[in-house]
N, C-alpha and C positions, 0 to 999 in steps of 0.2 A: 436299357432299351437300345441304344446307342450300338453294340453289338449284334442286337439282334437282327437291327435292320443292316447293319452292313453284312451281316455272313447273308442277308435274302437278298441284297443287291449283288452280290457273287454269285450264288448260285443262282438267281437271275439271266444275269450276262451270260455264264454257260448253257445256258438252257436257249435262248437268245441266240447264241452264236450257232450252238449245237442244229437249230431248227431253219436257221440263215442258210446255214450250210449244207444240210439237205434240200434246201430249196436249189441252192445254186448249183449245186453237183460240181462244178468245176474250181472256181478258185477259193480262196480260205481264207480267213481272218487272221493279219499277224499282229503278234501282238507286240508292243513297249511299256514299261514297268518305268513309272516315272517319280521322282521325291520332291516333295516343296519342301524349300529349307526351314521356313517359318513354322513347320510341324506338317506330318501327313503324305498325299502320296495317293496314286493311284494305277491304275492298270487302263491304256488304253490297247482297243482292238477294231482293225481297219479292214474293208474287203475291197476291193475294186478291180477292176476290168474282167467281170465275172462274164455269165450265158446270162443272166438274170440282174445284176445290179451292178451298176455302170461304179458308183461307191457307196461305200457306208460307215456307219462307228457306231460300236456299242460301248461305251467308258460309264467303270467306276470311278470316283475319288473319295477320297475322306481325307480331311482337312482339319487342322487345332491350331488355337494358339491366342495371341491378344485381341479382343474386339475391336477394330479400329474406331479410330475417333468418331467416323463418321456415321458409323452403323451404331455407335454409344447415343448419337445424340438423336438419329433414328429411332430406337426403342423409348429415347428416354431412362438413359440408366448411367453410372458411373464407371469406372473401370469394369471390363466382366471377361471372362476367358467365353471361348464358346468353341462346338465340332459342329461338322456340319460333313455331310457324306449323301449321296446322288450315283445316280444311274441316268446318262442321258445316249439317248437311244437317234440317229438319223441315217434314214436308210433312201437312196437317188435309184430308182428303178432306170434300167436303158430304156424300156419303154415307154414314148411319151403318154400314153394312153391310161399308165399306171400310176396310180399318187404315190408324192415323197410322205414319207411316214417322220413325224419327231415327235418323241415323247419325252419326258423328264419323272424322276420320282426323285424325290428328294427328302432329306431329315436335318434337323437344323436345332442344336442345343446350346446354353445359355448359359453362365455359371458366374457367380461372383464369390467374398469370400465365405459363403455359409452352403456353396454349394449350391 
C-alpha cells in the first residue's frame, strides 16, 4: 500500500504544480530534492513572486526508520520500525481578497518484528 500511495502523492504534486502554473502564467515552481539521513527524503517545489501568488509549496516526503521513544509510548507499543509519506500542499495568493489554501494528505505505517 505504502507504494501506492507514494507514486499518487507524485503524480499528485505534478498535476498540482502543472494546474498552479497555468494558473499563474508567469513564474514556475523550482524545485530541491532533499535526503533525511535517518531513511527517506523528498522533493520540495516552491513558487513566488508570481501575477497570481505572492508564494507557495507543493512537497512530497517519505520518511523510515526507528519509532521514536516518544511516539512508542504514544501508541502504546515496544520498539517498531514505521514509514510515513504526505503531500503538504500551501498556497499565499497577492491578493488580499483571495484565501490562503493548506492541505495535507498523508500515510503513516507501523511495523514491529512480525511485520
Amino acid at each position: 500500500m505504502k507504494e501506492q500511495f507514494y507514486a499518487y502523492i507524485q503524480n499528485l504534486q505534478d498535476q498540482i504544480c502543472k494546474g498552479l502554473e497555468a494558473v499563474e502564467g508567469q513564474a514556475k515552481f523550482r524545485e530541491d530534492l532533499w535526503e533525511r539521513p535517518e531513511g527517506g527524503g523528498g522533493r520540495t517545489r516552491v513558487i513566488e513572486n508570481g501575477q497570481v501568488f505572492e508564494k507557495g509549496g507543493v512537497n512530497i516526503s517519505a520518511v523510515h526508520g526507528k519509532l521514536p521513544e516518544a511516539m512508542q509510548k504514544m501508541f502504546n507499543v515496544g520498539e517498531a520500525d514505521f514509514f510515513a509519506c504526505g503531500l503538504s500542499l500551501v498556497m499565499h495568493p497577492k491578493s488580499p481578497m483571495t484565501p490562503t489554501v493548506h492541505a495535507n494528505w498523508r500515510y503513516f505505517e507501523m511495523y514491529d518484528d512480525n511485520g
